[in-house]
KEKE-3310 file (N, C-alpha, C; in steps of 0.2 Angstrom, whole numbers, plus 5000, padded with zeros to 4 digits):
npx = (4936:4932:4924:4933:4940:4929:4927:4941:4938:4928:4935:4943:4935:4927:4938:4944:4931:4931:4940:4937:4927:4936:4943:4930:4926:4937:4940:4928:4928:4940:4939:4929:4917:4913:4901:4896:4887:4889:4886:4892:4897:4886:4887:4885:4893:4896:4906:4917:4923:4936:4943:4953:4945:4949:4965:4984:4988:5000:5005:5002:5004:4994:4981:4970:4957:4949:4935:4926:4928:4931:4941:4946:4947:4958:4963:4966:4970:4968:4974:4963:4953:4939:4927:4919:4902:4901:4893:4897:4889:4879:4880:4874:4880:4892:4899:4911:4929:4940:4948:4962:4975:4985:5000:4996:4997:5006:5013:5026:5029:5035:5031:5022:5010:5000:4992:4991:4981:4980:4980:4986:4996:5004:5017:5023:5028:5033:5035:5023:5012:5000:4993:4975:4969:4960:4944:4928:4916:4925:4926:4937:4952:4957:4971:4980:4996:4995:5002:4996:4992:4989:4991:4989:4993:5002:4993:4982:4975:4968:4953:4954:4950:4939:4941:4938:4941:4945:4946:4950:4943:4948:4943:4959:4972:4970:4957:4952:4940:4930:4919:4913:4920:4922:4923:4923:4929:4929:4939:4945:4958:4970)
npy = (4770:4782:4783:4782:4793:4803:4800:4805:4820:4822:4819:4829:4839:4839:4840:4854:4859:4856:4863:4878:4879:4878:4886:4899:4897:4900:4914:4919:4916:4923:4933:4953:4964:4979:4991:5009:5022:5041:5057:5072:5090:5091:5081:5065:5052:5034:5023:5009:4996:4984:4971:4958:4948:4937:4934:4928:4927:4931:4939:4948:4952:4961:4967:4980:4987:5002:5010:5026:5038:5050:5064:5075:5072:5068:5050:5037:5021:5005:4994:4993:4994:4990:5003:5007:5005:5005:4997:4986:4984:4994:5009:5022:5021:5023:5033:5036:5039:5026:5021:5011:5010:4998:5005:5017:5034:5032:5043:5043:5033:5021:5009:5001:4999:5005:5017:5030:5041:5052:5064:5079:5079:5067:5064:5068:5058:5045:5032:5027:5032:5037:5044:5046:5033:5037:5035:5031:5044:5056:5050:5043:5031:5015:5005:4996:4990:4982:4978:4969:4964:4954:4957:4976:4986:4986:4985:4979:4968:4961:4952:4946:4951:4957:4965:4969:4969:4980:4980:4996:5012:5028:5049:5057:5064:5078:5080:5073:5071:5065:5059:5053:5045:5034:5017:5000:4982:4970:4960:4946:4935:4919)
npz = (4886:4886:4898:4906:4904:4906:4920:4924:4921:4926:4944:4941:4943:4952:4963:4961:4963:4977:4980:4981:4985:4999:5000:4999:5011:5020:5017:5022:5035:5039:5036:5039:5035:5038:5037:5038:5036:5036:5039:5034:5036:5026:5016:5012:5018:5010:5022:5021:5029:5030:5037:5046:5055:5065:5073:5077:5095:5097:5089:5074:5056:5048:5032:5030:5024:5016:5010:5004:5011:5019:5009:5015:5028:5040:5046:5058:5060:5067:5080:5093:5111:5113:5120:5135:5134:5122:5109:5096:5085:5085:5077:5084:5098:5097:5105:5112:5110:5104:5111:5125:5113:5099:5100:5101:5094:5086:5080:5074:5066:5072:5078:5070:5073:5070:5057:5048:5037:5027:5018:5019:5026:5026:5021:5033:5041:5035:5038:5043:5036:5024:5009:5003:4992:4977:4974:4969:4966:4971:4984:4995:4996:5005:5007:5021:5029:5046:5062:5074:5088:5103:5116:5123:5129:5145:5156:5147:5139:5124:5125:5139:5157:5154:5141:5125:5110:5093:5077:5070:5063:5066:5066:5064:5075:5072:5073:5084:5093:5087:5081:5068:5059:5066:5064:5069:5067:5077:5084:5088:5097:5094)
capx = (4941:4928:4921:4939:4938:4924:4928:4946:4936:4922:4936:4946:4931:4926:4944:4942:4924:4931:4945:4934:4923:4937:4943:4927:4928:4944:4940:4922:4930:4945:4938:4924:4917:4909:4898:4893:4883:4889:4885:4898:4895:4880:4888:4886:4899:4895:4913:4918:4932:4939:4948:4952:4942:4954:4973:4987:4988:5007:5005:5003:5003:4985:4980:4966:4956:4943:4931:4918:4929:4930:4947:4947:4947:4961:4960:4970:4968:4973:4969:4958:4951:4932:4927:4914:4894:4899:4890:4899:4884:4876:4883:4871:4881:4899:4901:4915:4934:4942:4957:4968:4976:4989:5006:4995:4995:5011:5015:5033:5030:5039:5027:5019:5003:4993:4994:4988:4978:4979:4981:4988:5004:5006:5025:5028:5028:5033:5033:5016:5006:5000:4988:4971:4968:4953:4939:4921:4911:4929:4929:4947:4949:4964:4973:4987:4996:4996:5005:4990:4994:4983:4993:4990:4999:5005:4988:4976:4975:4961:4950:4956:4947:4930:4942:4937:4944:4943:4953:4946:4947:4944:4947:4966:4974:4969:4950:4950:4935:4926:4917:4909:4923:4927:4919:4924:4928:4928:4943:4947:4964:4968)
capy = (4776:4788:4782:4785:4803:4808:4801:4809:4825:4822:4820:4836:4846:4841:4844:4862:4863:4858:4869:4884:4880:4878:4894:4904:4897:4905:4920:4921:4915:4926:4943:4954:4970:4982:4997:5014:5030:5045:5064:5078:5096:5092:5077:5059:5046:5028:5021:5003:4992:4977:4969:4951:4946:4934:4936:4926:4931:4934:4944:4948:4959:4963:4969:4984:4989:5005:5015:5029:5041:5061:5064:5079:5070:5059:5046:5030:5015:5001:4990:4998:4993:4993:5008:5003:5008:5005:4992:4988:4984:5001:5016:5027:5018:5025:5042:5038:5036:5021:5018:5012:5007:4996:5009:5024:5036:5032:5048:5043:5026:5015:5003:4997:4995:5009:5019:5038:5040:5059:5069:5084:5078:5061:5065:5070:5053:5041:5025:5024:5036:5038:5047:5041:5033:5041:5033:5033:5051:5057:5045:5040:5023:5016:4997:4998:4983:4986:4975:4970:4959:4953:4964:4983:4989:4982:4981:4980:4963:4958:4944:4945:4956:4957:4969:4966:4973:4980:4986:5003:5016:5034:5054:5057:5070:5086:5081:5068:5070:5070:5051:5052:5038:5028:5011:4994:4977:4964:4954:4940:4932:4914)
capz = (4885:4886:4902:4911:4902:4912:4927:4928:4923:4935:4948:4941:4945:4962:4967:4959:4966:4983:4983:4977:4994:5006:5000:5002:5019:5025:5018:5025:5042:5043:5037:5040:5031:5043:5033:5040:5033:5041:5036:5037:5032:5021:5013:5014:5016:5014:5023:5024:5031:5029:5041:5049:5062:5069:5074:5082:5101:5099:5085:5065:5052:5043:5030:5033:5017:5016:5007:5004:5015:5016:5009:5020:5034:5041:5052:5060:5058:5072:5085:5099:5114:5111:5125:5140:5131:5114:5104:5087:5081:5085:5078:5088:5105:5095:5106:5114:5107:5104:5116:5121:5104:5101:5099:5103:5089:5082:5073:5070:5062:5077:5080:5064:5074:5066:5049:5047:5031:5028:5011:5018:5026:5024:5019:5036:5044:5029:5038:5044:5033:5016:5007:5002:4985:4973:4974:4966:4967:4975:4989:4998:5002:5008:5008:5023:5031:5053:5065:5080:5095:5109:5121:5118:5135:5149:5159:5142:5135:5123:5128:5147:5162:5150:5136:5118:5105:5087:5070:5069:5060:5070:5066:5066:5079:5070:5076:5090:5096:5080:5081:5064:5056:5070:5063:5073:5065:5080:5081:5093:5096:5096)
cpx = (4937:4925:4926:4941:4937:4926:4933:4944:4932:4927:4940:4941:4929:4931:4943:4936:4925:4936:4942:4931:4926:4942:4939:4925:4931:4941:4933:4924:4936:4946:4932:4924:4910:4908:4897:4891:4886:4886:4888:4899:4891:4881:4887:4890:4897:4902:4912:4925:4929:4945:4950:4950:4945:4962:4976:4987:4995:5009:5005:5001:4996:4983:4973:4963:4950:4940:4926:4923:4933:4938:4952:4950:4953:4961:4966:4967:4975:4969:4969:4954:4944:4928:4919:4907:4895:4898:4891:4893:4877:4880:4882:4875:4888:4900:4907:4923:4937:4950:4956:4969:4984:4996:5004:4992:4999:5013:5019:5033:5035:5037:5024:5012:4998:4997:4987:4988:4979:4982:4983:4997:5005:5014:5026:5029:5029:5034:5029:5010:5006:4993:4981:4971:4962:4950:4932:4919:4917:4930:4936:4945:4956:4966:4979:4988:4997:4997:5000:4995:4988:4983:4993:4993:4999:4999:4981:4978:4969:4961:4951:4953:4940:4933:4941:4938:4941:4947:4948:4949:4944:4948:4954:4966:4972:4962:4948:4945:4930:4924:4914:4912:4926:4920:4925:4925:4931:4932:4943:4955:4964:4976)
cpy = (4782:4789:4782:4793:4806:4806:4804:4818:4829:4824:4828:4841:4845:4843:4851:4862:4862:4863:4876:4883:4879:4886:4898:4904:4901:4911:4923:4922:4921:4932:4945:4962:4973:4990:5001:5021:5036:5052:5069:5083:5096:5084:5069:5053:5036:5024:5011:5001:4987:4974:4961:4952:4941:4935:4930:4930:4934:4940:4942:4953:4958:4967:4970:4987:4995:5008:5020:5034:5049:5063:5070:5079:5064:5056:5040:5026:5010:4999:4993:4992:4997:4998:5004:5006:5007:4999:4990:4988:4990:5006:5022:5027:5023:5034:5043:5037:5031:5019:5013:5007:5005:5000:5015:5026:5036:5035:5046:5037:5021:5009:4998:4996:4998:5014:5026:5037:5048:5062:5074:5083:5073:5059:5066:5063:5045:5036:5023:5028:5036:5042:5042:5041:5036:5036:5034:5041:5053:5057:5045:5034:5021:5007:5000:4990:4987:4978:4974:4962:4958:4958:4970:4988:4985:4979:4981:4973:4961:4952:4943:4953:4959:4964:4967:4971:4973:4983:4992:5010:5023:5040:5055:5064:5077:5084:5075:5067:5070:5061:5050:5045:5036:5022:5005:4988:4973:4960:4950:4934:4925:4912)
cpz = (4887:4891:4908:4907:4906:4917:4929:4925:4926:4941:4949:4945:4951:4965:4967:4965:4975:4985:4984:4984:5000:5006:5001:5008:5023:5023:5021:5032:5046:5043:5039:5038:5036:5038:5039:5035:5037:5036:5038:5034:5024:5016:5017:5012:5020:5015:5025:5022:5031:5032:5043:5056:5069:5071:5078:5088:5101:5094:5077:5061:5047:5038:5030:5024:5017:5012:5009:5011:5013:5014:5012:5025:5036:5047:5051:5058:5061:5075:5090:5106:5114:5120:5129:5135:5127:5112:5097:5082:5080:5086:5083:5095:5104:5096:5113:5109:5109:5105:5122:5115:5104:5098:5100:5096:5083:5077:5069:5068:5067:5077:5075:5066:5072:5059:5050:5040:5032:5019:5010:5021:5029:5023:5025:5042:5038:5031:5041:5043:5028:5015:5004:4995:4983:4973:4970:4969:4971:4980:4992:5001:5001:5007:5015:5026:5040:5057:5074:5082:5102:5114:5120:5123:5140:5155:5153:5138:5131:5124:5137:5149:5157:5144:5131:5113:5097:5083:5070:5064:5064:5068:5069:5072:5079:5071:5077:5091:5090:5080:5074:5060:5059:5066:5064:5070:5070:5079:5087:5090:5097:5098)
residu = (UNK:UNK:UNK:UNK:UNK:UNK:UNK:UNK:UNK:UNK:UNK:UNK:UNK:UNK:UNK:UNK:UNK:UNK:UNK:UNK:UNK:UNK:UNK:UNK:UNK:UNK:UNK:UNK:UNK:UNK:UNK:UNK:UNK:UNK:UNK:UNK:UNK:UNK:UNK:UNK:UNK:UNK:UNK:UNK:UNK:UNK:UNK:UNK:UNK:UNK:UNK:UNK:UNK:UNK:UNK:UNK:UNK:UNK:UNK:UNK:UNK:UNK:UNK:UNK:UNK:UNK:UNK:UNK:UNK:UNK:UNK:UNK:UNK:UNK:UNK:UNK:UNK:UNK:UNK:UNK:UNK:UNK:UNK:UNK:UNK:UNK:UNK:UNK:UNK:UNK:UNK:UNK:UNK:UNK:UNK:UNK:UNK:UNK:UNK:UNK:UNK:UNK:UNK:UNK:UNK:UNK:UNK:UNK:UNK:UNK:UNK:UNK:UNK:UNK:UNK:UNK:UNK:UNK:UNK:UNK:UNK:UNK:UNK:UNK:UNK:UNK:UNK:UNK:UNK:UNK:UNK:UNK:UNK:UNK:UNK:UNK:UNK:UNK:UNK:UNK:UNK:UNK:UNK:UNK:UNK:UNK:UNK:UNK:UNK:UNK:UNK:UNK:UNK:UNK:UNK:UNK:UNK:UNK:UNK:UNK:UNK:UNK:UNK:UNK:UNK:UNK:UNK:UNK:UNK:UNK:UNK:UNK:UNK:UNK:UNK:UNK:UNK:UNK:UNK:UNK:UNK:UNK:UNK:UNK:UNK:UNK:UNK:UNK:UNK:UNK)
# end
């Protein structure tokens, strides 16, 4: 009696113990957490995202997760077409903007394929902006879901003609040109 115990609580737990390992597989496999340090009027912000690394080619909706970001600052957050010279693995490389993106800038909420993080007028676009939540040492960090696809326009496909793409986060329209939180997580479609 004792010796068919153990064994079906032996068996219980390898089951467990393998589920628990084919779990931290998927999630090691199908996300990826890209940090950056940047420095912005005297302050420093460590930002990080979390995004998936992989996608269907036809499409899927994503959940985008961030931290450690200036709540001054707003920014997008979408899939981008990683720019000719940048090297996601080198910030120093990250001094051009990250276009094209799939729906553009999508003020008016059509597309679903990027989402405006902004704290000042977030209300004037209410289906695809929100403000950022509060954070540690008052941080803004963001969850949103975005709608990415292999195709980003009609001659821009990731993976084909040597385009490689990324979920990004980058300065919103009130300061385009401001590369200090574009940070890149590398996706590829299957």
């Amino acid at each position: 009696m004792r010796s068919a115990a153990r064994t079906v609580t032996r068996a219980a737990v390898a089951v467990i113990g393998a589920g628990a390992l084919t779990l931290g597989l998927a999630s090691t496999a199908s996300a990826a957490t890209v940090n950056r340090t940047v420095t912005d009027g005297g302050t420093t912000y460590n930002l990080s995202v979390t995004a998936p690394n992989t996608a269907a080619a036809a499409g899927a909706n994503v959940t985008v997760s961030g931290t450690g970001y200036n709540q001054s600052q707003g920014i997008y957050v979408g899939l981008c077409a990683i720019p000719a010279g940048v090297n996601v693995n080198n910030p120093a490389t990250w001094n051009s903007k990250p276009t094209p993106c799939l729906g553009g800038q999508d003020e008016t909420g059509t597309t679903g394929a990027s989402h405006w993080i902004n704290n000042d007028w977030h209300w004037l676009s209410p289906n695809n902006s929100s403000p950022y939540t509060p954070g540690a040492n008052g941080r803004g960090n963001f969850s949103v879901n975005i709608h990415v696809k292999a195709q980003i326009s009609s001659s821009v496909t990731c993976g084909q003609g040597g385009v490689t793409c990324a979920i990004v986060t980058r300065a919103d329209h009130f300061d385009s040109n401001d590369r200090k939180y574009d940070v890149y997580v590398p996706v590829t479609f299957s």
